[in-house]
C-alpha positions, 0 to 999 in steps of 0.5 A: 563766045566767052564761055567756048573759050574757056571751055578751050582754054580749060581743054588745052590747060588739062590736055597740056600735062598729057603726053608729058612724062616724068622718068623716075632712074633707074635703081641699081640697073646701072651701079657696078655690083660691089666688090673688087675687079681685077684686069689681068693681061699676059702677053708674051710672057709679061703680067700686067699687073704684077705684084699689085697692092689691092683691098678687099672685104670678107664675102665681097665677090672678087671678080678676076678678069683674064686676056692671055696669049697663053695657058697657066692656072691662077692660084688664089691662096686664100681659106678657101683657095681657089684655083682657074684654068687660064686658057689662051684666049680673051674674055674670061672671067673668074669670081670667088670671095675669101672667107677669113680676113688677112693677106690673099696673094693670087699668082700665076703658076705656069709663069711663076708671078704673084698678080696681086696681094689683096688685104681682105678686110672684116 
């Protein structure tokens, strides 16, 4: 009888690690890629931001993302520059990195509003 309830015993003590699992997180899955995102609204005329202050790196990706009401390009003034079709609707999203260290303003042709100025960084 002392030998069965050892051999049960022994049974449920290595049974008890079955079943069980250790989730290891993951990596990079949920970490935001680096870099910089702008959120850029034009309703009725009126630019959200407007003249923002913003830092960015050499070749890190710079991602732009538009809601308009309406048409206009964005311009970016940088080596190389860089110019989008804004188109009248939700959602876009524009990418793009600066070669060159130093002030890169990035403006609204059709309405004629400078969005940000980004001091990109070595």
């Amino acid at each position: 009888m002392i030998k069965a309830l050892s051999a049960i015993t022994a049974a449920v003590v290595l049974c008890s690690g079955c079943g069980t699992s250790r989730e290891t997180p993951a990596t990079g899955s949920s970490t935001p890629p680096a870099g910089l995102t702008v959120d850029v609204a034009i309703k009725s005329g009126v630019v959200t931001p407007t003249n923002a202050t913003l830092q960015a790196r050499v070749s890190e990706p710079i991602v732009i993302r538009v809601d308009s009401d309406a048409a206009d390009e964005l311009h970016v003034h940088s080596t190389p520059d860089h110019s989008f079709e804004i188109e009248p609707k939700g959602g876009q999203t524009f990418q793009f990195t600066v070669n060159l260290p130093g002030k890169v303003d990035v403006e609204l042709h059709k309405l004629k509003k400078t969005v940000a100025t980004i001091t990109v960084q070595p």
